[in-house]
C-alpha positions in Angstrom: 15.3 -6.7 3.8 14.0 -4.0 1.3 14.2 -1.2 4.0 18.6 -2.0 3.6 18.3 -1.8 0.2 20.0 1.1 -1.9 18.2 4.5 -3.2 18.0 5.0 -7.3 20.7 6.6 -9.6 19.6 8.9 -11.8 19.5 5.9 -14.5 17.8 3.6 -12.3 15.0 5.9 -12.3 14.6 6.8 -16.0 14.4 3.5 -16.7 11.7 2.9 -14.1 9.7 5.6 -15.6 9.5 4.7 -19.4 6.9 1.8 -19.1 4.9 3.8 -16.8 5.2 6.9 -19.4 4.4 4.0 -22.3 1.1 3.3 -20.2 0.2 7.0 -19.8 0.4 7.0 -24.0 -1.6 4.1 -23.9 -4.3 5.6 -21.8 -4.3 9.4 -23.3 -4.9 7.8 -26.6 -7.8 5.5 -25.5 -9.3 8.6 -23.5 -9.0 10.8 -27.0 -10.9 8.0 -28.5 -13.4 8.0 -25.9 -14.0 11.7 -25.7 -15.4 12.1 -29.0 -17.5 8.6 -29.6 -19.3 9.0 -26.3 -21.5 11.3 -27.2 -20.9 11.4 -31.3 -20.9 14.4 -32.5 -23.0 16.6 -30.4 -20.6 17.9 -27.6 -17.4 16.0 -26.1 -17.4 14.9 -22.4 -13.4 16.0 -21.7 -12.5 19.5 -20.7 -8.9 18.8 -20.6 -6.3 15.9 -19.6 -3.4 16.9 -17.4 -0.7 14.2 -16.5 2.8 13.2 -14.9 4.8 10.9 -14.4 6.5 11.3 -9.9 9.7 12.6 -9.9 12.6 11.0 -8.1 12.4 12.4 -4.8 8.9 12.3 -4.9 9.0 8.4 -5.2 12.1 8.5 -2.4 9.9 10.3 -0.2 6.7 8.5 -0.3 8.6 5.3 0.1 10.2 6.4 3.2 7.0 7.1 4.3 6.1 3.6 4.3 9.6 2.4 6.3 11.2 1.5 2.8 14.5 2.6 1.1 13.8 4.5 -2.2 14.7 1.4 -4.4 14.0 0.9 -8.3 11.7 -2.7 -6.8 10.9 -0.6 -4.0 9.0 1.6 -6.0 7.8 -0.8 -8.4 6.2 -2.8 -6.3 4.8 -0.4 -3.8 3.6 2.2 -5.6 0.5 2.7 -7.7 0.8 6.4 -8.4 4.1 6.4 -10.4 2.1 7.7 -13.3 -0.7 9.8 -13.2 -3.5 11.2 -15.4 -6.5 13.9 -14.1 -9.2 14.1 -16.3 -11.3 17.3 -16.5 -14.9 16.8 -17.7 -17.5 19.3 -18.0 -20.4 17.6 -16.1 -20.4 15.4 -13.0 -22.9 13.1 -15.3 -19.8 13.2 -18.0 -17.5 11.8 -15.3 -19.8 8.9 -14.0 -19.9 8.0 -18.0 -16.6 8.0 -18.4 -15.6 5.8 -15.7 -17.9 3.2 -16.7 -16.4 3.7 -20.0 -13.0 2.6 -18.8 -14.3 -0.2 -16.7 -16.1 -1.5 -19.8 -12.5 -1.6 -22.0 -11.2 -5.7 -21.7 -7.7 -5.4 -22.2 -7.4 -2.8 -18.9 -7.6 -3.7 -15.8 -9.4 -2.0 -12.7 -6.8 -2.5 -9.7 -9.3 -0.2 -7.3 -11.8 2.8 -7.1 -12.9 5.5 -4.8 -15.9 7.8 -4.6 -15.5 11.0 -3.6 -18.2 12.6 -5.3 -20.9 10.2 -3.9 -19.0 10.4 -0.5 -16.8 13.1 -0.7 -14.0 13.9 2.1 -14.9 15.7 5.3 -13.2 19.2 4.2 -15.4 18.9 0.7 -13.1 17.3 -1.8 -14.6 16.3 -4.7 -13.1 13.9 -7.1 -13.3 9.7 -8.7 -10.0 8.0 -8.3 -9.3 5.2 -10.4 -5.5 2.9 -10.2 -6.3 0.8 -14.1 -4.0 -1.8 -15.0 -2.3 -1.2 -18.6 -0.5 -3.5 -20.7 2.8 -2.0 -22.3 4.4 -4.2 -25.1 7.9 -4.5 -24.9 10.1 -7.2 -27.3 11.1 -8.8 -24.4 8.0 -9.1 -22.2 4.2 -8.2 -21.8 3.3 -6.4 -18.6 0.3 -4.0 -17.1 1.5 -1.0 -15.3 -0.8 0.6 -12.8 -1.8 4.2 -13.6 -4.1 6.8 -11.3 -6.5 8.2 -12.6 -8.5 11.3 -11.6 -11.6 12.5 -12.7 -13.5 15.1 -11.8 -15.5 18.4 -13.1 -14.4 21.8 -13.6 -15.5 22.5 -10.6 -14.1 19.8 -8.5 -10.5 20.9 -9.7 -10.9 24.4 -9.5 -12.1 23.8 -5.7 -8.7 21.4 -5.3 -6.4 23.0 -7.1 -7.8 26.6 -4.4 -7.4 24.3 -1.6 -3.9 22.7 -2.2 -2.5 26.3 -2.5 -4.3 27.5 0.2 -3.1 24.7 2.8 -0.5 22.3 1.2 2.2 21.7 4.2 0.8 25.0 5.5 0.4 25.1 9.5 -2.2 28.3 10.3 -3.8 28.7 13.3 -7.6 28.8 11.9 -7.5 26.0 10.2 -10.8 24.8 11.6 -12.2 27.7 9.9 -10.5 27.7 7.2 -11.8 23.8 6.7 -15.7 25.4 7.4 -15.5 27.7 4.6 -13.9 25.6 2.2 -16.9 22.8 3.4 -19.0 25.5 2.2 -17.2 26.4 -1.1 -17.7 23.1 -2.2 -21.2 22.8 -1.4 -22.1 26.9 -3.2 -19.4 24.9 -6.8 -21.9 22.2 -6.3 -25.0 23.9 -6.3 -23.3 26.2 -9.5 -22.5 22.6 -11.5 -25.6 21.5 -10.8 -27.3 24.9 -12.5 -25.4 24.6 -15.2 -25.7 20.7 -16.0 -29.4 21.5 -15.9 -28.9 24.6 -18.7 -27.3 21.8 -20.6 -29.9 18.7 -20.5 -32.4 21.5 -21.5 -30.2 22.6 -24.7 -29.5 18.7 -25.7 -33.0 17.9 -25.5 -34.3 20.9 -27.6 -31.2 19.9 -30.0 -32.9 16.1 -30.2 -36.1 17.4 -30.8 -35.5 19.5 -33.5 -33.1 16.9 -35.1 -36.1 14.4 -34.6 -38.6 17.2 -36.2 -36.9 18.1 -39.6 -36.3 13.6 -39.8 
């Protein structure tokens, strides 16, 4: 019975983590290469890349969560979010791009997806999740290790990263409201993003044009 089955050591879980840190490697570098042949030269699609790998108690807790002891197998076979990687592009047509990008590369695999941009959740988060398979070489062994992946716009974080401060584990007594407004926060970075993408189809077009005039 897993739930009887002893929490990590310390070394138990560092030596859980380097394969999923060998992954993350793997998947920063193939995102690099990706940001800058996308588009050429003419802009890159990747604000910035933030990552982590779930610390200790962070894997104990979620597992207890699901009625299971905080186990090295435990957590290897449970868990999908042992490593993680948020991707900041500029443009919401820059993150649909990308993630057909990654779903196009044969040696990863795509474990699941959700669409919270085309459906986003009921309080206005915005954000494409990803779990993508990827193989880490070792002497002994060849094995793919699941990575989440986030993508979203400026926008999107900036309206997630607001909302987890505001009401992480926080208990308030308007948090209807408090859900209302934020609903409408979303919808006034939306409308911004939008405004902007438009701003910068105009300039890339002019750009082609003249490129395609002085050819």
């Amino acid at each position: 019975d897993r739930r009887k089955e002893s929490f990590m050591t310390n070394e138990q879980y560092y030596d859980l983590i380097v394969p999923y840190q060998d992954a993350l490697n793997l998947l920063k570098a193939r995102l690099d290469v990706l940001n800058h042949s996308m588009y050429g030269n003419k802009s890159h699609p990747i604000h910035n890349i933030q990552f982590r790998i779930k610390q200790k108690a962070s894997i104990e807790e979620k597992l207890k969560r699901m009625d299971l002891q905080g186990s090295f197998m435990n957590a290897k076979e449970h868990l999908q979010d042992i490593a993680g990687i948020r991707v900041i592009c500029y443009f919401e047509k820059d993150v649909e791009l990308l993630a057909e990008q990654l779903r196009k590369q044969s040696d990863l695999i795509l474990v699941k997806e959700k669409d919270y941009i085309t459906n986003p959740k009921p309080n206005g988060y915005r954000s494409f999740h990803m779990i993508l398979g990827i193989q880490v070489y070792s002497m002994e062994s060849t094995e793919y290790y699941p990575v989440e992946v986030q993508i979203r716009t400026i926008g999107m974080d900036f309206w997630a990263s607001m909302e987890h401060r505001i009401c992480y584990k926080q208990e308030r007594d308007n948090k209807e409201e408090i859900q209302r407004e934020l609903l409408r926060y979303a919808e006034i970075l939306k409308e911004i993003e939008e405004g902007f993408e438009g701003y910068n189809e105009q300039n890339q077009n002019e750009k082609a044009r003249l490129s395609h005039k002085t050819n």
